[in-house]
C-alpha positions, -999 to +999 in steps of 0.1 A: +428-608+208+423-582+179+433-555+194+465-547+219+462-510+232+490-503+248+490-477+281+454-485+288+446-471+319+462-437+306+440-410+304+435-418+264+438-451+268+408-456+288+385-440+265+400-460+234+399-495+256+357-483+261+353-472+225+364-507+214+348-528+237+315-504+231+320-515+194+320-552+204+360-553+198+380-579+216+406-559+232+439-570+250+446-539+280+479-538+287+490-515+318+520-508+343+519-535+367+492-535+397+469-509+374+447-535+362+420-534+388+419-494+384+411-500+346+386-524+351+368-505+378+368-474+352+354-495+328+323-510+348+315-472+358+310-465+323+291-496+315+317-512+295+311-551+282+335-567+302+335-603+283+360-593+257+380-573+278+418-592+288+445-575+308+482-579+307+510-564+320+536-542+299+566-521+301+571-507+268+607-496+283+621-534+279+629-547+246+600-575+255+580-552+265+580-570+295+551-597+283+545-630+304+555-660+283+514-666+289+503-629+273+534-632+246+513-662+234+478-645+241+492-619+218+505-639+191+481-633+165+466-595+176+460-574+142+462-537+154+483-526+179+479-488+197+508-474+213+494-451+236+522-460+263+539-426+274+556-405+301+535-376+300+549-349+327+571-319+329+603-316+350+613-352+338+651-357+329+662-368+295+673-402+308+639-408+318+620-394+293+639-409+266+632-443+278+601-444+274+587-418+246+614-428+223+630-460+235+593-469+239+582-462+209+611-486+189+604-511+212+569-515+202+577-508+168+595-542+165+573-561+189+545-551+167+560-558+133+568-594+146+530-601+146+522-624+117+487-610+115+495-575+118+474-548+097+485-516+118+509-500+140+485-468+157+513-443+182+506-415+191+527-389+189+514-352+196+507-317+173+535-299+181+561-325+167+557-307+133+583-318+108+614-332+123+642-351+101+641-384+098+659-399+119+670-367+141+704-360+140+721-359+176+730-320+174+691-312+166+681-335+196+701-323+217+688-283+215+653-298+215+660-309+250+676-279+258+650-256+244+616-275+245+625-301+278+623-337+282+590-346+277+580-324+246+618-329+231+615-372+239+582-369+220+596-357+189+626-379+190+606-405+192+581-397+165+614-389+141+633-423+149+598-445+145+590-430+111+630-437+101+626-478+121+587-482+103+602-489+066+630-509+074+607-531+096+582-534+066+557-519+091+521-502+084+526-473+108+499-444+113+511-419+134+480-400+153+490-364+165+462-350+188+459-311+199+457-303+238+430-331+246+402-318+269+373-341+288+342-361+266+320-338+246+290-348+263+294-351+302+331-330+305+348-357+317+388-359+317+405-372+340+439-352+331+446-317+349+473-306+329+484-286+303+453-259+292+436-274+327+463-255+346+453-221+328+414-225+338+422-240+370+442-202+375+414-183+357+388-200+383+410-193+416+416-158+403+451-161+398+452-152+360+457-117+359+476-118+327+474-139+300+507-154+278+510-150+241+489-127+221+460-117+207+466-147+178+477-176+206+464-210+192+458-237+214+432-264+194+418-287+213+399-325+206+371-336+227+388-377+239+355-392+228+362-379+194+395-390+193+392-424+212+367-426+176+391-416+157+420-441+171+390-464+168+390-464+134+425-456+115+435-496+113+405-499+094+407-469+071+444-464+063+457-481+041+492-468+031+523-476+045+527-446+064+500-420+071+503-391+098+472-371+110+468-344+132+434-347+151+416-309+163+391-289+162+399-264+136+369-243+148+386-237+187+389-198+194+420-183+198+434-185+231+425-153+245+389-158+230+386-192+248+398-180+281+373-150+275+344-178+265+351-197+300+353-166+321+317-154+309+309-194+318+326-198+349+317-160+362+352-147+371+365-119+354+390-124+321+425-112+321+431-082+310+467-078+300+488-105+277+520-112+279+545-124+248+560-152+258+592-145+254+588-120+285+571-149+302+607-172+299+626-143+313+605-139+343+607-162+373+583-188+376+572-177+411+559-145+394+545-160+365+532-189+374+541-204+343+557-239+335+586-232+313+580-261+293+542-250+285+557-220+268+561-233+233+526-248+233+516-212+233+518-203+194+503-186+165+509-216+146+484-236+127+478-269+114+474-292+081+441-315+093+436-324+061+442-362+065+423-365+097+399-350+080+396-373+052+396-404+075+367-387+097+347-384+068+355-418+053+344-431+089+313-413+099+331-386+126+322-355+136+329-333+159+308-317+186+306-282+187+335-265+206+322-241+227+299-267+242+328-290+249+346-263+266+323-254+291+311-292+297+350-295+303+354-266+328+319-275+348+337-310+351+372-298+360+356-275+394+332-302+399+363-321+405+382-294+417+407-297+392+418-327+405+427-325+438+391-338+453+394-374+463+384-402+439+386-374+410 
């Protein structure tokens, strides 16, 4: 195999696994055990070669990674590996989400750097990380978790701790931050209802009347097709020991703007009041209908794309245009009914 990618029947995953077999790639997909057969069924609806296509089973939680002795050997010479293995839900405790966004992370870090023919590490990691010390001291973790939650708070820790482990190891780590990731630029397909999904999903039933953050709220999102591209090709295009990008569309419209843009689409009406967020934390969720731990997703921050940009270029990437995505993506998400119709 030339290619492990790591949490392959995730909702990223899955596009990354087609991108590479649609490239002619031999690809090793390793999932959770007894997700194999839900992989492989993806993969033949979307026409997917299926002759270079191997599964195994992983637990990126276990030192091992919890390999058969049979895929440890099938494994032995892979050149890239993608870590796209994560615990990718709100409400999680820190136990849990430690084990397996930064425990995880380490643990595939030194499985990978044991490869003999190794040319890349690829994890992602996420936009919001920003620039966290390396390695995070315990006092800064721990108001992470307390301020940000598990999930969000794990992802940094882990990005912070892999970027310390990478040198020591001797490891050629990029590190592949993508923006809120929304369905495939041409048909609207996701496959993930969370996150900005939960905000259209509200806009569509009617149950939006007010809209957090302000008027400058930036939420950038990446088409996955792009990005499972762009994952696609970093082993081949980086070359230094460490590079970091942060993959988005530079071009999305300020939140308020883009929930504006899918309320003409969708024909409900737009909120018309915003909120600051930091009214939104002291109100009860009940009222607001707002996950606490979506709250600091909604900033005025923006972000250096420079090196993603760079690499896009170098490899032939571009990016389709936004506004088209986003209304391919919220056809798709009703069509499904965000979700909750069977088989979606």
């Amino acid at each position: 195999m030339s290619t492990l990618v790591l949490g392959a029947n995730g909702f990223i995953g899955r596009w990354l696994v087609l991108e590479l077999l649609t490239q002619g790639r031999p690809v090793a997909a390793a999932t959770r055990p007894g997700r194999a057969a839900a992989l492989r069924d993806w993969l033949a609806a979307h026409d997917a070669p299926a002759d270079r296509l191997t599964n195994v089973t992983a637990d990126i939680t276990r030192p091992d990674l919890g390999l058969s002795p049979a895929d440890e050997a099938r494994l032995h010479d892979v050149r890239d590996v993608h870590n796209l293995a994560a615990l990718y839900r709100f409400g999680l405790g820190r136990p849990e989400a430690r084990a397996a966004n930064h425990d995880g992370a380490l643990h595939v870090a030194r499985w990978a750097a044991a490869r003999p023919g190794l040319r890349r590490l690829v994890h992602l990691s996420g936009y919001r990380v920003g620039d966290r010390p390396v390695p995070l001291p315990p006092a800064e973790a721990d108001r992470l978790y307390r301020t940000l939650g598990a999930y969000e708070a794990s992802k940094s820790e882990g990005d912070s701790a892999l970027r310390a482990l990478a040198p020591q190891l001797g490891l050629p780590l990029s590190v592949v931050s993508p923006s809120a990731v929304v369905g495939h630029s041409t048909t609207g397909e996701a496959g993930q209802y969370l996150g900005l999904a939960t905000l259209v999903d509200q806009l569509h039933r009617g149950r939006l009347p007010a809209l957090p953050g302000s008027r400058r709220t930036f939420v950038p999102v990446v088409a996955v097709d792009h990005l499972a591209r762009f994952l696609a090709a970093t082993p081949e295009h980086d070359s230094e020991p460490l590079t970091r990008h942060t993959v988005l569309d530079p071009t999305t419209p300020e939140l308020p703007e883009l929930i504006g843009l899918l309320a003409a689409h969708l024909g409900v009406r737009p909120p018309r009041l915003r909120i600051p967020v930091g009214l939104v934390r002291r109100l009860p969720q009940a009222l607001t209908g707002a996950d606490p731990e979506t709250l600091s997703f909604l900033s005025e921050e923006r972000y250096d794309t420079a090196s993603a940009d760079r690499l896009a270029r170098a490899a032939g990437l571009a990016q389709a245009p936004v506004a088209d995505v986003l209304r391919r993506w919220a056809d798709r998400l009703v069509a499904e009914d965000f979700g909750r119709r069977a088989g979606a």
